[in-house]
C-alpha positions in Angstrom: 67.6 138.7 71.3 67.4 135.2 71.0 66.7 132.9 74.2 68.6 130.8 76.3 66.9 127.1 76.0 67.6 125.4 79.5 66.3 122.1 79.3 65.2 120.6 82.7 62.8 122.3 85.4 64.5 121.6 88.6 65.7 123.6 91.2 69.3 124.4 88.8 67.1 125.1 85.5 64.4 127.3 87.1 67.0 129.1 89.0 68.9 129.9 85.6 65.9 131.3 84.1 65.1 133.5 87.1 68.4 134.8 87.1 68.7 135.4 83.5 65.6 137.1 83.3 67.1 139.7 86.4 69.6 140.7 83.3 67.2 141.0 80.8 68.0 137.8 78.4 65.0 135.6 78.0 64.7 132.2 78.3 63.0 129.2 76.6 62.6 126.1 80.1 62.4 122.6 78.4 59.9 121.0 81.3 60.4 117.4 80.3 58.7 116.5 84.4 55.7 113.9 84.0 54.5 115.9 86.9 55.0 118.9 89.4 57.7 117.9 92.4 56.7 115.1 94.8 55.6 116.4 97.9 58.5 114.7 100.0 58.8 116.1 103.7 61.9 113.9 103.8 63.4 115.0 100.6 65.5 118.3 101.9 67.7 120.8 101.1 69.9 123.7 103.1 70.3 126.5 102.1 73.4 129.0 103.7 75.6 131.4 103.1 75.4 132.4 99.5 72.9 130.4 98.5 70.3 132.3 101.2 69.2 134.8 98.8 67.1 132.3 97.6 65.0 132.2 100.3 63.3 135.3 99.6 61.8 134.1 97.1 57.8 134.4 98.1 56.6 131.0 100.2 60.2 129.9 101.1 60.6 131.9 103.9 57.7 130.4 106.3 58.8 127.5 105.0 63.2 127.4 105.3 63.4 126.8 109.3 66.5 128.3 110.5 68.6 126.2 112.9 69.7 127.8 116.2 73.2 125.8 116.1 74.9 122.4 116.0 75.5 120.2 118.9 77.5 116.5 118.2 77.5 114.2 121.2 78.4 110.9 122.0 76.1 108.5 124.3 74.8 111.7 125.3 77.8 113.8 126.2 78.4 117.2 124.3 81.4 117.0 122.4 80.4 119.9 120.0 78.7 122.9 120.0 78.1 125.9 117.8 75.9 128.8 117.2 74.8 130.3 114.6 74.3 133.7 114.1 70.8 134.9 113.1 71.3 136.6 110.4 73.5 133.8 108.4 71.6 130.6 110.4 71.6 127.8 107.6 67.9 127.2 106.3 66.4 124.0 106.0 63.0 123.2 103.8 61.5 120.6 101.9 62.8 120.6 98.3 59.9 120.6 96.8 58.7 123.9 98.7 62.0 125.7 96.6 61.0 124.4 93.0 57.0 125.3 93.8 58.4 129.1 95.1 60.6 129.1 92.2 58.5 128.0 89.0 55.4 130.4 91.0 58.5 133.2 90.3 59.1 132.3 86.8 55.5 132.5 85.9 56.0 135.8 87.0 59.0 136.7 84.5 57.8 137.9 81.2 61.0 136.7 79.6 60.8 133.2 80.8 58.2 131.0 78.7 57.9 127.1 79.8 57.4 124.8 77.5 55.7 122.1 79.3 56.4 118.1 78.4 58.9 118.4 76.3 62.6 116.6 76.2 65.4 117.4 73.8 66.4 114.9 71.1 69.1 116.6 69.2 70.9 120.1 69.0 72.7 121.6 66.0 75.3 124.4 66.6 75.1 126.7 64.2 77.9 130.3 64.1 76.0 132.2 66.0 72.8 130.3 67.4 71.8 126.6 68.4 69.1 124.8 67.2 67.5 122.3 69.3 64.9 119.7 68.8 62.6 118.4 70.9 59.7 116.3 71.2 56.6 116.4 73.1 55.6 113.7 75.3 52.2 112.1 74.1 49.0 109.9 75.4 49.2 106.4 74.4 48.3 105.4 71.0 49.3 109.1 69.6 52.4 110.2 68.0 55.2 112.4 69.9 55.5 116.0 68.7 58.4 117.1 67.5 59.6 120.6 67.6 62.5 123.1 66.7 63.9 125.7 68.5 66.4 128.7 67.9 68.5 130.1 71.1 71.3 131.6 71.6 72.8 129.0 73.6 71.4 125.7 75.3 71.8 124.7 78.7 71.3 121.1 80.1 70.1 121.3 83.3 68.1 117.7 83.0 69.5 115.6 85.2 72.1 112.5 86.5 70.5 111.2 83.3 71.2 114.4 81.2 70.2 113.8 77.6 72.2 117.2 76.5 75.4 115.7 78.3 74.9 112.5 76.0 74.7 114.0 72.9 77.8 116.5 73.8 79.3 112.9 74.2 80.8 113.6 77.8 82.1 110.8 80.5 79.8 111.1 83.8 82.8 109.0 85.8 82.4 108.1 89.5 81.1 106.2 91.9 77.3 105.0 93.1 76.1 104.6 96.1 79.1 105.4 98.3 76.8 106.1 101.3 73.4 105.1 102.1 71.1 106.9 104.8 67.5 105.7 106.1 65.5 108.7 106.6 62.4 110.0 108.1 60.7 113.1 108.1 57.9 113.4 111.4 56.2 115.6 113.6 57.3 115.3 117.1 58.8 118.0 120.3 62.3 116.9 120.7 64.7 118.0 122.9 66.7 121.5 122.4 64.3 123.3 119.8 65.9 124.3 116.5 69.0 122.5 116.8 70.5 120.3 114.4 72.9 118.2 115.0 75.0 114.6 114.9 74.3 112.2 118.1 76.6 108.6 118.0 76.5 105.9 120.7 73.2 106.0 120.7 71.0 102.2 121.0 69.7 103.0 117.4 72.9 103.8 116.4 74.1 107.4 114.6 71.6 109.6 113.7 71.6 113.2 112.1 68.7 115.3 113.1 67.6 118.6 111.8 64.6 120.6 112.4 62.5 121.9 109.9 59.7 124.2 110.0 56.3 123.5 112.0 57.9 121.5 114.7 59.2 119.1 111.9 62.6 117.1 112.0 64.6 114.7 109.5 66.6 112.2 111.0 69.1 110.6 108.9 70.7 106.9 110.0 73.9 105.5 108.2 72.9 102.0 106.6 75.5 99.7 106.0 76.9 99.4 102.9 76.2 95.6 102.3 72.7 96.7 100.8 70.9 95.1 103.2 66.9 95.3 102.8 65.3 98.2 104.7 61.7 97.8 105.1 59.3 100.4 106.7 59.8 98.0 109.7 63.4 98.6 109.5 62.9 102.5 109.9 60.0 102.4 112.5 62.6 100.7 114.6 65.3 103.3 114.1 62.7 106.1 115.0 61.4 104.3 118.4 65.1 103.8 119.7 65.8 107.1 118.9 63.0 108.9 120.1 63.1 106.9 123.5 66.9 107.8 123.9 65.8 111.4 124.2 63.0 110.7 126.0 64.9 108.5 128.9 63.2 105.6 127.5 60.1 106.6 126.2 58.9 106.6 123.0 56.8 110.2 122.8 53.6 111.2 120.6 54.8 111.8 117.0 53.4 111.9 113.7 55.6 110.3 110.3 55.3 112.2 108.0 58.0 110.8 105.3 60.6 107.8 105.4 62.6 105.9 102.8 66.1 105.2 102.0 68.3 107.8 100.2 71.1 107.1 98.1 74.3 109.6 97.7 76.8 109.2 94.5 79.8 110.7 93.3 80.0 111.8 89.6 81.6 114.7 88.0 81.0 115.2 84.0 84.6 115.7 82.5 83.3 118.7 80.6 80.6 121.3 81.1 81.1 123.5 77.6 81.0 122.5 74.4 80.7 125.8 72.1 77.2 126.8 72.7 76.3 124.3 75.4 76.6 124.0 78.9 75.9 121.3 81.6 74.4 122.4 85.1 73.3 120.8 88.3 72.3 117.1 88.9 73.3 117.0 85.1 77.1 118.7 85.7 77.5 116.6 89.0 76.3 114.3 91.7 77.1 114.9 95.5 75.3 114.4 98.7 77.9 112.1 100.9 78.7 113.1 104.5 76.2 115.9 104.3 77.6 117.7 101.0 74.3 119.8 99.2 73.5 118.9 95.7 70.7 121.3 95.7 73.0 124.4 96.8 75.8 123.1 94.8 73.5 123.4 91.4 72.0 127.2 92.7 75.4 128.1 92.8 76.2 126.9 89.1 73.2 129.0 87.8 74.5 131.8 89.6 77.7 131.8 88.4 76.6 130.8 84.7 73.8 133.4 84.4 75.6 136.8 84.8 78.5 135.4 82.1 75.6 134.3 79.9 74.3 137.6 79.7 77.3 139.2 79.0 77.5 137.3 75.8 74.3 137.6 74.4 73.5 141.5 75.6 77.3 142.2 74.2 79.6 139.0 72.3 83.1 138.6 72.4 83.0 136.5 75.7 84.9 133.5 75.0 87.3 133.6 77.9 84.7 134.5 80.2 82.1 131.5 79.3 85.3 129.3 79.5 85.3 130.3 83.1 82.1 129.0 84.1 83.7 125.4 83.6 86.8 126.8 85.1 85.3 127.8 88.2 82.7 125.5 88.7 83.6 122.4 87.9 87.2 123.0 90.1 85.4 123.8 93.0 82.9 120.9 93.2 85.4 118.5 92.1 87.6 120.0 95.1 84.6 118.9 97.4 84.2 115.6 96.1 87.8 114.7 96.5 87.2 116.0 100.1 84.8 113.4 100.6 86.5 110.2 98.8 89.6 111.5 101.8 87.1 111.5 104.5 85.1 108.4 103.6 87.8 106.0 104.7 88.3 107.5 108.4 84.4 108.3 108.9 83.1 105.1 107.6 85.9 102.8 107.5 89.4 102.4 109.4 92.8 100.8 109.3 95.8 102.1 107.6 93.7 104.1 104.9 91.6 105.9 107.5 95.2 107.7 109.2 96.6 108.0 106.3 93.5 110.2 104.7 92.4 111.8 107.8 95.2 113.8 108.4 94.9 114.5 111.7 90.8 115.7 111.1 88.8 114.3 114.1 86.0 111.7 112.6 82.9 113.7 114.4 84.8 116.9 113.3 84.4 115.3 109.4 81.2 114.1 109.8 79.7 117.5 110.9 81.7 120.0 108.7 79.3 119.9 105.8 76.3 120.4 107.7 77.8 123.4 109.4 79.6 125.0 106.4 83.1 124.3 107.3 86.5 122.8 105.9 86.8 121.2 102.4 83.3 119.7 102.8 81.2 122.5 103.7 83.2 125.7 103.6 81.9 128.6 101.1 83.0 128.3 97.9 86.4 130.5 97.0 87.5 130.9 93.4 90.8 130.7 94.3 92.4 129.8 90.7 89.9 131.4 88.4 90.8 132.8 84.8 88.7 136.2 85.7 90.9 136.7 88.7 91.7 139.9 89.1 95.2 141.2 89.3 95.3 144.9 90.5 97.8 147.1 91.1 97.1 148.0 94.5 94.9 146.0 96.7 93.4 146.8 100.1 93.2 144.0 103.1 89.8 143.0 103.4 88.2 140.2 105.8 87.1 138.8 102.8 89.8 137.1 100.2 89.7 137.9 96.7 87.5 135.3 95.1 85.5 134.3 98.1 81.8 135.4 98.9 81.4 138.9 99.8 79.9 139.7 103.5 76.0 140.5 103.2 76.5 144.3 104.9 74.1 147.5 104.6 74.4 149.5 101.6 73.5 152.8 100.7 72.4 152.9 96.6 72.7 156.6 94.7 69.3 157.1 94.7 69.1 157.1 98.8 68.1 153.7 99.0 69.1 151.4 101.9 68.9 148.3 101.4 71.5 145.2 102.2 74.6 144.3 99.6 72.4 140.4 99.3 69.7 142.2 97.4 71.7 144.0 94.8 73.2 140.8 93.6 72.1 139.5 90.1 72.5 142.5 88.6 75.6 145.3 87.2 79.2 144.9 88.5 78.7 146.4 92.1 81.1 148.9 93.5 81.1 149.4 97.2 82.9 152.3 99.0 83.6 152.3 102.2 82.4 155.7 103.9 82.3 155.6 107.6 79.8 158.1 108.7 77.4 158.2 105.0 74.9 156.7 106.9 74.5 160.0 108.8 74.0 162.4 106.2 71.3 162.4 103.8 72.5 161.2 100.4 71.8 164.1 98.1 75.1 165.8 100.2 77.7 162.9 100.4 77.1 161.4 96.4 78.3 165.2 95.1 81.7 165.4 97.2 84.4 163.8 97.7 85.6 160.6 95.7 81.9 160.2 94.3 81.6 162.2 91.2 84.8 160.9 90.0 84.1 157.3 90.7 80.2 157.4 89.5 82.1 159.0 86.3 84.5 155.5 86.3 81.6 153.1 87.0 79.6 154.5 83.7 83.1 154.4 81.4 84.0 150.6 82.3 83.4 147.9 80.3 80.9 146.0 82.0 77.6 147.8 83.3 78.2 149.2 87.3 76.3 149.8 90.2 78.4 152.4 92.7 76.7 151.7 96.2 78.2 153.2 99.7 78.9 151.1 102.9 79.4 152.2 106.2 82.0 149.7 106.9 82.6 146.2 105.7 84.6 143.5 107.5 88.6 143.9 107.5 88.6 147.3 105.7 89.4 151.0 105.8 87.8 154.0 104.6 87.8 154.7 101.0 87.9 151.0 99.8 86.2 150.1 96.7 85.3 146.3 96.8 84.6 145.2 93.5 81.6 142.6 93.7 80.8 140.2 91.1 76.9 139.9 90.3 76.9 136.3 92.0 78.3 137.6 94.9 81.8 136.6 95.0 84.4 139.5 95.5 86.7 140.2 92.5 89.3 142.8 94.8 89.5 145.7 97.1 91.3 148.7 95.9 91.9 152.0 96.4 88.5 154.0 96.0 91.0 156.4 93.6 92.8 153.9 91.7 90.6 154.5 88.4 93.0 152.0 86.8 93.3 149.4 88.9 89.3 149.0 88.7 89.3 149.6 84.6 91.9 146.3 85.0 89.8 144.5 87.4 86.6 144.9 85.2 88.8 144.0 82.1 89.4 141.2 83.5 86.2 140.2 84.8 84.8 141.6 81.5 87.3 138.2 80.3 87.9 139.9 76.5 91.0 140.6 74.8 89.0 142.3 72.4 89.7 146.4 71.7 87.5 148.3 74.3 84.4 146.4 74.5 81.8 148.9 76.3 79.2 147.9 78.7 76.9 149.0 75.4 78.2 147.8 73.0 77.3 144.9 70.4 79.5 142.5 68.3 79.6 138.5 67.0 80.5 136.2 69.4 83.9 134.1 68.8 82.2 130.8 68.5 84.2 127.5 69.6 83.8 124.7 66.4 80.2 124.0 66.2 79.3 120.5 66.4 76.7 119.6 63.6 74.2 116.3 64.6 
């Protein structure tokens, strides 16, 4: 089988090549870095709902401090206040702590192979391939190696200033700079442990803080958008009227750790496929306004592109399917960043624009949604329009909507295992019963009565590889639902557990071939788009 080349090392390309190698399709990773991440305790990310999984990986953990809740107040009043639940409490860590934790798991993978200081150059599509050149990066006064290499398909993960999305000749429209936050990252005992939250009124002005591991915090300040200088000065000032706010006046022992001045833009490449190539990531898209997470945004494009990836290169004829990768992706982020061109006016600005955008949406309310996971800005993703959408004949109410991110609930596997529905993702199709009561009998009695032979029969006859896994009970359901679970997480429908052809439709559809019964096994040519020849 030939590799996937993913050129770019960053969170989004060493993601892709983790995930990829969980199904079995190698991967060549492009590292064009001039060295390893920048440690940056002010450079952050969060991690929540399905994005969590990620921080499993070994030396994220320790590291992704979990926040107890939110609290927004004005000169000190509470106008806000949430909690989070413990088992789905955003995660906050250091970026560079996620891409150490995730090249240290790639290493790991025998089919990922990293091709250190190298930057692609070119790429020829070819019927059934792509070719891509490279060249290595060399000491002065030496000449740059070039080099040629043969993949199944090519995936530019490199970057705002993506060299794959230049030569696929796509538009990176939008807008830079449309917020601008001073930051610091320091050592200090705050107030309220674990919290995060927005605080406005203060002497300092408005200031987002959120804890990170080892008694840790980033605060973030709004700068004006006149590009006024900010010198260390500048930002030392910020910190001291903060800190002595909380501290009724007193400025309290801390240590800085990290400060500068971070830029947010808005940019959304007009096209993410062409034939063999993809765009991914910082390369696909920029975000970061009004608390809006790049970093999550990009894990959730390698999720989404990984699973359809290896369904064309274990089996072909998956046109439709890798068409929905732009499909789904690309209308969901570009949902999120018309969200925040609406809110920017009422937030940030005022006047006749701000009531006409803000329909109705308190200004705190907008300014905190992100961080929290709510509304347009921060809400989990929901494919709500997707080409793979599943159209059953019978569907089941669930708490969960067709197309949104399945709840993370025990499950029981066929061998006995327990285990939680979160760890089975990245792999097969997963089909989840309900069975009130399973968790009571040992599983060598329940998996031959019943529903089970007939359905483990259905899961090996579709056409896309199956996992049949048993739950207890799952959020909105009743017994004998069969929740239909894509491999990054999002569910596809809930139908009857006998409906054997409603679920050969749904994984038709998610199979996303017209094509005369592909099996989960079989092999065939791919229906290539027009190559484009450099």
């Amino acid at each position: 089988m030939l590799p996937v080349i993913i050129a770019g090392a960053g969170p989004t390309g060493l993601a892709l090549a983790h995930a990829l190698a969980g199904y079995g399709v190698p991967s060549v990773v492009l590292d064009g870095a001039e060295a390893p991440p920048a440690t940056r305790p002010a450079r952050t990310c969060v991690l929540a709902g399905d994005t969590l999984g990620w921080t499993d990986l070994p030396g994220v953990a320790r590291e992704a401090a979990p926040w107890t809740g939110w609290r927004t107040t004005h000169r000190g009043r509470a106008l806000a206040e949430e909690e989070f639940p413990p088992d789905g409490t955003p995660r906050h860590l250091p970026q560079h702590v996620l891409e150490t934790a995730l090249r240290a798991a790639v290493a790991e993978r025998e089919l990922v192979r990293i091709v250190p200081d190298h930057r692609v150059t070119d790429y020829e599509q070819r019927g059934s391939d792509v070719v891509v050149h490279t060249v290595r990066r060399a000491p002065e006064g030496l000449r740059a190696q070039a080099r040629t290499l043969r993949g199944s398909h090519l995936v530019g993960c490199d970057g705002a200033r993506s060299t794959v999305r230049k030569l696929m000749n796509v538009p990176f429209p939008g807008r830079t700079g449309v917020e601008r936050y001073a930051v610091a990252a320091l050592r200090a005992e705050l107030p309220r442990p674990g919290e995060a939250g927005l605080h406005q009124g203060l002497p300092s002005g408005e200031v987002t803080v959120r804890p990170l591991s080892g008694g840790r915090w980033r605060l973030d300040w709004p700068l004006p958008a006149d590009g006024t200088l900010v010198t260390p000065e500048t930002i030392l000032d910020r910190v001291h009227g903060t800190l002595a706010a909380w501290h009724d006046g007193e400025i309290p022992p801390y240590e800085l750790l990290d400060s500068g001045v971070h830029l947010c833009h808005q940019r959304l490449a007009r096209r993410w496929r062409d034939g063999r190539v993809f765009l991914a990531g910082d390369a696909a898209h920029l975000l970061g306004a009004l608390g809006t997470q790049q970093v999550a945004e990009g894990l959730r494009d390698a999720a989404n592109l990984a699973w359809k990836l290896a369904v064309a290169c274990h089996d072909g004829y998956a046109e439709s399917l890798l068409d929905s990768y732009e499909a789904e992706r690309r209308t969901l982020v570009a949902a999120r960043l018309r969200a925040v061109d609406q809110a920017l006016p009422l937030v940030r600005g005022g006047g006749l624009t701000a009531r006409l955008t803000g329909r109705g949406r308190n200004r705190l309310t907008l300014l905190s949604d992100a961080h929290v996971g709510q509304g347009a800005l921060g809400g989990p993703p929901v494919l709500a329009a997707s080409p793979i959408a599943c159209e059953p004949l019978r569907t089941l109410p669930s708490a969960t909507p067709p197309g949104a991110h399945a709840a993370d609930v025990p499950v029981i596997a066929l061998d006995g295992t327990r285990t939680r529905l979160r760890e089975r993702l990245g792999g097969p199709l997963l089909l989840v019963l309900t069975a009130p009561g399973a968790g009571v009998w040992d599983a060598k009695h329940w998996l031959r009565a019943g529903l089970m032979p007939d359905l483990a029969a259905a899961a090996r006859s579709l056409p896309l590889p199956a996992e049949l896994l048993v739950a207890e009970n799952y959020p909105g359901t009743g017994p004998h639902t069969l929740l239909l679970v894509r491999p990054d997480g999002h569910l596809a429908a809930a139908v009857p557990a006998g409906d054997h052809e409603s679920l050969t439709m749904c994984a038709r559809t998610l199979r996303g071939t017209t094509a005369p019964e592909v099996s989960a096994s079989s092999g065939g040519p791919e229906n290539g788009h027009s190559p484009r020849h450099t």
